[in-house]
C-alpha positions as CSV (number, residue, x, y, z in Angstrom):
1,X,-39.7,-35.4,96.3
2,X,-37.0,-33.4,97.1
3,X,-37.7,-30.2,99.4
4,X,-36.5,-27.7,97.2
5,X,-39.3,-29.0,94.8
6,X,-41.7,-29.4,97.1
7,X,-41.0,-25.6,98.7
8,X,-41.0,-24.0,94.8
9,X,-44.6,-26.1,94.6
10,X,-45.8,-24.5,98.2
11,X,-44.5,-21.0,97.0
12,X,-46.6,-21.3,93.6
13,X,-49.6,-22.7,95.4
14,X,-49.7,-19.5,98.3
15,X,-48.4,-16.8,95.0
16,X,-52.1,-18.2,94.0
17,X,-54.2,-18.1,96.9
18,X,-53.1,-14.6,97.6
19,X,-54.1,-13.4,94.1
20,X,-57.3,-15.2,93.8
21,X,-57.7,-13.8,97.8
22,X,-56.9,-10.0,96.3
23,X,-59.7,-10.6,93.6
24,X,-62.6,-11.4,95.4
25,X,-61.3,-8.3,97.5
26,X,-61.1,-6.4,94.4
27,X,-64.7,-7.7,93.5
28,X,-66.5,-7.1,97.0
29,X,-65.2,-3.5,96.2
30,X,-66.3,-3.1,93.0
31,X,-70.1,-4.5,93.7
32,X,-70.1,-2.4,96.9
33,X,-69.3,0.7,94.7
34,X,-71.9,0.0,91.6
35,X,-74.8,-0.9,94.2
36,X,-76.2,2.5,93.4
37,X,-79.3,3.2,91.0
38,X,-79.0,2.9,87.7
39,X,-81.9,4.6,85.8
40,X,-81.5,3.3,82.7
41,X,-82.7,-0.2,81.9
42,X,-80.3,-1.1,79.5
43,X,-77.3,-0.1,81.9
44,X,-78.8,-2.0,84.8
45,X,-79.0,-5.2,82.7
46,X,-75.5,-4.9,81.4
47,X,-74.0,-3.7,84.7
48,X,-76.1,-7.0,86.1
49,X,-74.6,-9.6,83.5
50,X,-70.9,-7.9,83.9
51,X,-72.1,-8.9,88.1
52,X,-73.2,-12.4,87.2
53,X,-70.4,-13.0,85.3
54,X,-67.5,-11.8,88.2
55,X,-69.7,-14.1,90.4
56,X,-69.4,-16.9,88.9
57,X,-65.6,-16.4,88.3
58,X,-65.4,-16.0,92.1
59,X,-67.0,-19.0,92.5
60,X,-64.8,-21.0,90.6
61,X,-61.7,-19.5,92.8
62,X,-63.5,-20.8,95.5
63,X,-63.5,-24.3,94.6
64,X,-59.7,-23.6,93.4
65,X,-59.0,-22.3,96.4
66,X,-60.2,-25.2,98.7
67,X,-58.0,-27.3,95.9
68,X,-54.9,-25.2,97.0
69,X,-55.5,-25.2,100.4
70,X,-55.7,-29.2,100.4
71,X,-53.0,-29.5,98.4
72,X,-50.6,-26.7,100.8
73,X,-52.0,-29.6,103.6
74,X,-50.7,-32.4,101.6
75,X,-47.2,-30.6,101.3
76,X,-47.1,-30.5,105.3
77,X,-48.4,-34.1,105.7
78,X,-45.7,-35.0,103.5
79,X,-48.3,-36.6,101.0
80,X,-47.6,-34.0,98.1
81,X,-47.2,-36.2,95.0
82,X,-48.9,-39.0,95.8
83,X,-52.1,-40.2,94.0
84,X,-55.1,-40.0,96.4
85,X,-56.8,-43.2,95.1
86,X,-53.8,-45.7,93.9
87,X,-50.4,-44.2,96.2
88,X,-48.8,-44.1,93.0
89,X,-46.6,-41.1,92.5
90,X,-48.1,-38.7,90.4
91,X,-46.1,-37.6,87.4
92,X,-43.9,-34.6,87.9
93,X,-45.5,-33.2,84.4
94,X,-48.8,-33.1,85.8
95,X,-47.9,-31.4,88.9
96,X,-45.9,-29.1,87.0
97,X,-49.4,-28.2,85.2
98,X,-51.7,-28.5,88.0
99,X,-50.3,-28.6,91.3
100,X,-53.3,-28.6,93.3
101,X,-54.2,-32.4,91.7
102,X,-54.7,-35.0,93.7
103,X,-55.3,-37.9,91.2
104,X,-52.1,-39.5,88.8
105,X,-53.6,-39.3,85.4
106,X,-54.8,-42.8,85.2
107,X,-56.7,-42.3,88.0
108,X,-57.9,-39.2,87.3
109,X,-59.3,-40.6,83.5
110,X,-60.6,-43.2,85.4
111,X,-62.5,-40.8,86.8
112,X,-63.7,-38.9,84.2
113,X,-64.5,-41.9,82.4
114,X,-66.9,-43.0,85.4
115,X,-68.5,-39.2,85.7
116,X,-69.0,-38.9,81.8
117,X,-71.0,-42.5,82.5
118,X,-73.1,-41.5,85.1
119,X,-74.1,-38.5,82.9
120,X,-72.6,-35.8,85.7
């Protein structure tokens, strides 16, 4: 892959982390500032589901984020591009969508395909 791909790929992938970074910032913030009483019950439950649900948006970031961070390795290993589990380039579309794959998508419906068997 050429390196002026390969440094517009790194660019997206660290535009990401830092955002995702300056949201869970933002969110430590923002539950640090609402951990005060709340005497009504009705406001404590909805003030606790809008909590849950920033938690578990964090969470997914977190996962993404490992994702970005392996894929900003593969970029310095030289392995950007290259399927995980065949060494088949992966298609230039797919990295275009989702950068931080790993898996072509043969291998990657493979995948699911095996998951989705296994009930997971």
């Amino acid at each position: 892959m050429e390196q002026k791909v390969l440094d517009n790929f790194q660019k997206q992938l660290v535009e990401k982390r830092e955002e995702i970074l300056k949201e869970a910032e933002r969110t430590l913030s923002e539950l640090n500032d609402q951990a005060g009483n709340i005497p009504d019950a009705n406001d404590r439950a909805s003030a606790e589901s809008g909590r849950n649900f920033e938690l578990r948006i964090r969470q997914r970031e977190q996962r993404l984020l490992s994702k970005i961070e392996q894929a900003l390795q593969r970029i310095d290993d030289g392995e950007f591009g290259e399927c995980e589990s065949c060494g088949e380039l992966i298609g230039f579309k797919r990295l275009e969508a989702r950068p931080v794959t790993a898996l072509c998508i043969e291998c990657k419906t493979a995948q699911e395909s095996k998951e989705k068997g296994q009930g997971k």
